[in-house]
N, C-alpha and C positions, 0 to 999 in steps of 0.2 A: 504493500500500500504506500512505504513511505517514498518508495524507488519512484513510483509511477507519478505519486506529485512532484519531485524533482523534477522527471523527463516533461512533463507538463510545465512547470516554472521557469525550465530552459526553452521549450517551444514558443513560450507567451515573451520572453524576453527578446528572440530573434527577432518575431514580429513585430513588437514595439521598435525595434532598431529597424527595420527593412521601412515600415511604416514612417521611420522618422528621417528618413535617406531619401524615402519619395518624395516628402513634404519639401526639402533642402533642394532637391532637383527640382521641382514645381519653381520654387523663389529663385531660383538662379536663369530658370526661361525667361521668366517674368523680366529680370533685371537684363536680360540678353535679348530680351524685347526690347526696352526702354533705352538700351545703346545702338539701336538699330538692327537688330537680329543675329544668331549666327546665319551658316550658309547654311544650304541644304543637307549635303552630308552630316555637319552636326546633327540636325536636328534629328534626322533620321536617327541618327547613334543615341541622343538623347529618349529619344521615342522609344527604342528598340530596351532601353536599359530597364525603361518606366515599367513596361509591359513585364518584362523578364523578375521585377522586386515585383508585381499585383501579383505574379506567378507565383512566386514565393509564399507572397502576404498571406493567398490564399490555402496553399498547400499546410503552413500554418496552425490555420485556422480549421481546417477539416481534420491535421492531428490533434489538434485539444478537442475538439467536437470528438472522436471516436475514444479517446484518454478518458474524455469526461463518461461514456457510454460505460467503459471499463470498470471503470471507477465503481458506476453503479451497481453491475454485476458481480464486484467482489464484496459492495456490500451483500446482496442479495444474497450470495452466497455466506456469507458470515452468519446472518441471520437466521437462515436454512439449518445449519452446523450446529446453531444454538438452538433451535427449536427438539433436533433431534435429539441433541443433548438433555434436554427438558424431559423430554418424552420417554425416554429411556429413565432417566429417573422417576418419573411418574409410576412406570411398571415394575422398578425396582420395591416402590413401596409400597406392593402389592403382597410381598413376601414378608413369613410372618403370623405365630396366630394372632396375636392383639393386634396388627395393620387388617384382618380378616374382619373380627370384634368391630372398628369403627368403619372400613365399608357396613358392614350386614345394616349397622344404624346408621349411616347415611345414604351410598345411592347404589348399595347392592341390589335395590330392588330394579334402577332403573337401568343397569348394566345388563343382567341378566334378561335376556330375550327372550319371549318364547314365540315361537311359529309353532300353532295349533296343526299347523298342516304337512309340518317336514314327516318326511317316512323314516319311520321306525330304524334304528344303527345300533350294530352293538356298543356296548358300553367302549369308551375312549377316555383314558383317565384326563381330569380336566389339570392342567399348570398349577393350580393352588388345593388340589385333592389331600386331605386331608383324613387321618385316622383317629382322631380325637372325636370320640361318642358323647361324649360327657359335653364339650362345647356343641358341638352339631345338636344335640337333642336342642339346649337351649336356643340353638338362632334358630332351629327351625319351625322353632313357636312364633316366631319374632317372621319369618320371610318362611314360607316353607320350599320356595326356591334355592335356598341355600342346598337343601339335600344335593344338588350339582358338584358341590365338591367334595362329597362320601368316597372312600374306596371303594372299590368294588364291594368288600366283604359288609362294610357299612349300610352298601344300598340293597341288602339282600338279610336286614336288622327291621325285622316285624314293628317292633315298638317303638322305632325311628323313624322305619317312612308310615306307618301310623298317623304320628304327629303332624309329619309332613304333609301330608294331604290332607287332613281336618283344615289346616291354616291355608293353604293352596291345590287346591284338587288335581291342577294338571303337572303337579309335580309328579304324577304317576309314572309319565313318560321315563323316568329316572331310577322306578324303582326294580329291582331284578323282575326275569320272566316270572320267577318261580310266584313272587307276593302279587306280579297285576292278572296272576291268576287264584288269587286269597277273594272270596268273596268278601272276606270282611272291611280287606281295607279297596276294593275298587267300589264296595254302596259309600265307604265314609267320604271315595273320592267325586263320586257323581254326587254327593248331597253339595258338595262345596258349588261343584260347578259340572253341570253335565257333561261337558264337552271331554272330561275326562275318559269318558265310558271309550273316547276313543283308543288310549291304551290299554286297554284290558284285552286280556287274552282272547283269542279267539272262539276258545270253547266257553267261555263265559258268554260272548254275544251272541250265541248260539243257542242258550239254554231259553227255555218260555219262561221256567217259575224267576229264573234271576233278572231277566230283562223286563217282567213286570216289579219286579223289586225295583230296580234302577229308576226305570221311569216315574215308578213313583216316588223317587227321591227327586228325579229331575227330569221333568219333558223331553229337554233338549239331549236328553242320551238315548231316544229313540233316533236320531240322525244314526246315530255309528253300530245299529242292530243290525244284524245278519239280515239279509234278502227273507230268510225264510219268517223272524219275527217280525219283521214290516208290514209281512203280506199274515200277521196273526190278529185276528181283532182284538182279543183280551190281552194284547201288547198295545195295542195302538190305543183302545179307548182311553186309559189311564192316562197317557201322554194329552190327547185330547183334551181333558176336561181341564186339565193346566194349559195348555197350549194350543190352541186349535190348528193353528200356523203349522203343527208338527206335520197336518194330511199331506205333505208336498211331497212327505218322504215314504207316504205308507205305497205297497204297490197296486197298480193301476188296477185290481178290480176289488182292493177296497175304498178307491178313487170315485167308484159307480153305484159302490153301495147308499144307497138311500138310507137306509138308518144310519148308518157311521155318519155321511156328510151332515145329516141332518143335528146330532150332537156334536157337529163342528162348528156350524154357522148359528148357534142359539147362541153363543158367545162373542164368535166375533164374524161379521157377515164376510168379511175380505177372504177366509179360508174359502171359500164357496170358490174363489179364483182357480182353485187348487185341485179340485172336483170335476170327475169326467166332463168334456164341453157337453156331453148330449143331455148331461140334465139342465142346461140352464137352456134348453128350447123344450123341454118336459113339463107341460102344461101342470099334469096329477102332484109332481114333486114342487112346481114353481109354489105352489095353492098351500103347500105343507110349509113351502118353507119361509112365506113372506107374513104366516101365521106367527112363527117362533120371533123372527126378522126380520122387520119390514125395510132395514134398511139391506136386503138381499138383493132388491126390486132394480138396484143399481146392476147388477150384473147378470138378469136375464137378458132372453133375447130381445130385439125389439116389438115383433110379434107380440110375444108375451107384456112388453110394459104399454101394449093398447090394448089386452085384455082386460075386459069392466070387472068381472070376477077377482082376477091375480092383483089387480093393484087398487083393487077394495080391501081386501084384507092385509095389501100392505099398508095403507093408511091408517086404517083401523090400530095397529099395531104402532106404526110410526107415522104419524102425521105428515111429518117434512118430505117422506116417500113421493110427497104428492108432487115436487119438481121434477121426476124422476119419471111419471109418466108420460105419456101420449098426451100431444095437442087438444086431440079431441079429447078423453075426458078428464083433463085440468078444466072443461068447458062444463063439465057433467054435477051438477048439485047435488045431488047423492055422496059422489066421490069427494067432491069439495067440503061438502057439510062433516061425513066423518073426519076429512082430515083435520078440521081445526076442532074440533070435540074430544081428536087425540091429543094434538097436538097446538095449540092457539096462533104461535107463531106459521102457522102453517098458510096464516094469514098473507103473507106473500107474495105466494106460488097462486093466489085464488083468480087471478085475472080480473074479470070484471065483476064477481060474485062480493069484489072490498065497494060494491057499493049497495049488495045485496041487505036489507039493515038486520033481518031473522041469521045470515053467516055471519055477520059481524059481530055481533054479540052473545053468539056461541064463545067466537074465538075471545073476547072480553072476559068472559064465565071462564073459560078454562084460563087464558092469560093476561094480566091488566095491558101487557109491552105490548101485544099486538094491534093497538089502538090505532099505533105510528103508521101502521099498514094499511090502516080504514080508507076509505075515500077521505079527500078533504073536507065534503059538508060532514059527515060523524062525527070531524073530531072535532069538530066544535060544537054537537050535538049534545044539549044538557044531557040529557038520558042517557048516552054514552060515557060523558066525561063520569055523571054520577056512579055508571057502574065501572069504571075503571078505578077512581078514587075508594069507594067502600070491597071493592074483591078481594082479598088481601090474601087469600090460597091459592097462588096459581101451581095449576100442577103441569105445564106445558113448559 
């Protein structure tokens, strides 16, 4: 570094001299003007010299310009040197059980990664693997991801990865074949978080009575069941009734079963997505099921949501359903009338029936808010205002 400023200091000093020789040569044309000129040949020789120092000046001036580039990159580099040097020490203070002790309490949790989705490796001892039980039990109360730095013989310790998966469930992935084929400790890993169910042995996914145990710790360990418990109803319903969202993974002909789907969408209507397409143009099942769900009535067919029957008893159930119908009968007084007697707000969706004054004050009885909805002569309707003001139950 210190050589390179040198050769710089000498570059920048030539050119201030070349620079200052031009300047000298300029003043002396000048004054060889004002004595009446040289001849031609000088000036030629004059010319030729002038040209010959710009030549210089400039050559110069593009060595400090490339000195100066240099410059920069050995700082960069310096920089570089010390960062690696940092970094290297960083991982040195990884080593150590008490350097282990304050990771685990501060950002061992946010170091340690997990991909729910990597497949399955044999055990690979990790760089800070450790054989101390007596500490391991304790972090792994504290992080149950810690179990990652057990021996082998550690990860294959009942009452250690135990703990570990009470406190973290998919610390399973870690623990020997032999324990994520323990039913005991793969139900305490699926109660933590179901997704665990996906390291457990294969003859566990496989079983009926355990995979209803599972599920019933956690829905979401119906995803990682065998093909053949997917397609089991007294697997699937239990998952069900926690999660209706699970039908996506049951298979496709209990996809078409009408009673299964039908205990799926009593909870939440969007599972119906998930349900053979043929029942949502199924007239008999549409009628069953906008009974349970009236907000179903969204994901029939079109067909179906201009049936007077199917999307009467969807309103009936869910008032709001009533946006959800056919043109024509959002136009139907029947259809209109039960929806706001479900629902008040349903007031709306009513078209021209918010000037109807016998709809209007249905939807007032069931909701005071849907006032806002009325025509504008209502709502300044004493009679309206009076019953919006004293309703004070609204159940819409």
């Amino acid at each position: 570094m210190a050589a390179t400023r040198a050769r710089v200091a000498a570059q920048e000093a030539e050119a201030a001299q070349l620079a200052k020789e031009a300047a000298q040569d300029a003043a002396q044309d000048d004054d060889d003007d004002d004595d009446g000129g040289p001849d031609d040949e000088e000036l030629a020789r004059r010319r030729a010299e002038a040209a010959e120092k710009k030549k210089a000046i400039d050559a110069a001036n593009e060595v400090k310009r490339l000195a100066g580039i240099a410059q920069v990159e050995e700082e960069k580099h310096k920089w570089a040197k010390q960062e690696s040097k940092a970094a290297s020490s960083i991982q040195a203070r990884w080593k150590g059980k008490q350097e282990r002790k304050r990771l685990l309490k501060g950002a061992a949790g946010g170091l340690i990664f997990m991909n729910t989705m990597k497949p399955k490796r044999e055990h690979k001892p990790h760089p800070n693997e450790t054989s101390d039980r007596e500490w391991l039990m304790e972090a792994v109360q504290e992080n149950g991801f810690t179990l990652r730095f057990a021996c082998e013989k550690l990860l294959d310790d009942k009452q250690l990865v135990l703990a570990a998966v009470k406190q973290a469930g998919l610390a399973l992935e870690y623990a020997s074949e032999r324990l994520q084929n323990l039913p005991e400790i793969v139900l305490a890993a699926v109660a933590q978080n179901g997704l665990a169910f996906k390291y457990a042995d294969k003859e566990l996914k496989s079983n009926a009575k355990f995979g209803v145990k599972a599920v019933c710790k956690s829905a979401q360990a119906f995803e990682f069941c065998s093909e053949t418990l997917q397609a089991d109803r007294e697997v699937l319903l239990p998952a069900l009734l926690e999660d209706p969202m699970m039908l996506r993974f049951a298979s496709s002909e209990l996809r078409r079963n009408t009673g299964v789907v039908l205990i799926a969408i009593m909870k939440k209507a969007k599972a119906l997505e998930w349900a053979a397409a043929e029942l949502r143009c199924d007239r008999a099942f549409m009628k069953a099921a906008v009974r349970r769900n009236g907000q179903v009535l969204r994901y029939a067919s079109m067909q179906l949501r201009g049936d007077h029957e199917v999307v009467l008893g969807a309103v009936k159930n869910y008032g709001l359903s009533l946006m959800l119908a056919s043109s024509e009968l959002r136009k139907d007084r029947e259809i209109v009338m039960a929806a706001v007697q479900s629902q008040g707000l349903a007031l709306q969706h009513a078209g021209l029936f918010r000037k109807d004054r016998e709809v209007v004050m249905e939807a007032l009885l069931n909701n005071t808010s849907s006032l806002k909805y009325a025509h504008a002569e209502f709502r300044q309707d004493p009679e309206m205002m009076a019953t919006s003001m004293f309703q004070n139950d609204p159940k819409g």
